[in-house]
C-alpha positions in Angstrom: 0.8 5.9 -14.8 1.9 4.8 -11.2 0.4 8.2 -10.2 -2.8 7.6 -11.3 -3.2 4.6 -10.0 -2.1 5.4 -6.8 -4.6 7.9 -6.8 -7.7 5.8 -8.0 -7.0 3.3 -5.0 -6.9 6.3 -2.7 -9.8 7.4 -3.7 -11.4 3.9 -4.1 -10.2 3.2 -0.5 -11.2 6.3 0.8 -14.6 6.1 -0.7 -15.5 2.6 0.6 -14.6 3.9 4.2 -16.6 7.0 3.6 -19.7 4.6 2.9 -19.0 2.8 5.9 -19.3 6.0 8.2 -15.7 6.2 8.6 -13.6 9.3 10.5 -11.5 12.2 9.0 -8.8 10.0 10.1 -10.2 7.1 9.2 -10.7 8.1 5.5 -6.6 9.9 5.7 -5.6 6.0 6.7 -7.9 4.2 4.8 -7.0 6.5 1.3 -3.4 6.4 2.4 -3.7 2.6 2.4 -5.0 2.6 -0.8 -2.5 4.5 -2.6 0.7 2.4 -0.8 -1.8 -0.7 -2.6 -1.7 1.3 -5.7 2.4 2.0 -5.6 3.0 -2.0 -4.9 0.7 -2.7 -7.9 2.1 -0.7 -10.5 5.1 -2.7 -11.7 2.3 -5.5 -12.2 0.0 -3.2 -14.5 2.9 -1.3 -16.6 5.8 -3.8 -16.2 7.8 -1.7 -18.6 8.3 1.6 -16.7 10.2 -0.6 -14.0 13.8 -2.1 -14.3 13.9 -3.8 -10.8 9.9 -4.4 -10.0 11.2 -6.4 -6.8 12.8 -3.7 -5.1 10.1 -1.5 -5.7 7.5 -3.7 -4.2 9.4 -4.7 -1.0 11.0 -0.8 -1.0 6.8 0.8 -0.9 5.7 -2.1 1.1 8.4 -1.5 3.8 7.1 2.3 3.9 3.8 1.0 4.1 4.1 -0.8 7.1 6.8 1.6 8.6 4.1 4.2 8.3 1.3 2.4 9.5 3.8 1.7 12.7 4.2 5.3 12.8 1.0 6.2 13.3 0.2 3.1 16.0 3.1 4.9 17.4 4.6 1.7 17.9 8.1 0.9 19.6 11.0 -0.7 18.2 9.7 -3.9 18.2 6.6 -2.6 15.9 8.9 -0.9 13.8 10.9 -4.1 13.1 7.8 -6.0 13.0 7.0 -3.5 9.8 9.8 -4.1 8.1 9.4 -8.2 8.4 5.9 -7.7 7.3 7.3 -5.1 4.7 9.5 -7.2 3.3 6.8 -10.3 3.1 4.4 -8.5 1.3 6.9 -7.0 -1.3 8.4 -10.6 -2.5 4.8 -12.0 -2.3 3.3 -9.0 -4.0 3.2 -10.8 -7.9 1.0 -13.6 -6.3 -1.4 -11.7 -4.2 -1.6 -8.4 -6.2 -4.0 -10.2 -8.7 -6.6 -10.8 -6.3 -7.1 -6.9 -5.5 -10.3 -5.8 -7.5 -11.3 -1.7 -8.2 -14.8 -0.7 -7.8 
């Protein structure tokens, strides 16, 4: 399950930017954004699969934004910045995940 619906927000991600006249790399970041959204919703849609949701929100969301760092080729500050950010949107995730609509 949290595959494919990792995958369907890739794709939906990926698709919007393609509409929008987006780059090859604009469409890698913008499907790649899509599934991280995906991983961080999944303990919402199939709550039974996971035995600590939490962690798993706040664990993809730190990759997330660690990645996203990585590609900015940020510095250590950008990279700690990631993680702050990481961890915000993990705890929050239950409260804003609900707001995200598929195509």
């Amino acid at each position: 399950m949290i595959f494919y619906l990792c995958a369907f927000f890739a794709l939906a991600f990926a698709g919007v930017a393609a509409l929008q006249g987006a780059s090859l790399p604009g469409l890698l970041f913008a499907g790649l954004a899509g599934a991280f959204i995906g991983a961080i919703g999944a303990p919402e849609v199939e709550p039974r699969t996971f035995q600590r949701p939490a962690l798993w929100q706040i664990g993809v969301s730190v990759t997330g934004c660690c990645l996203v760092a990585a590609v900015m080729s940020a510095g250590f500050d950008g990279y700690a910045l990631a993680v702050v950010l990481g961890v915000l949107l993990g705890i929050l995730a239950p409260l804003w995940i609900h707001y995200i609509q598929g195509p």
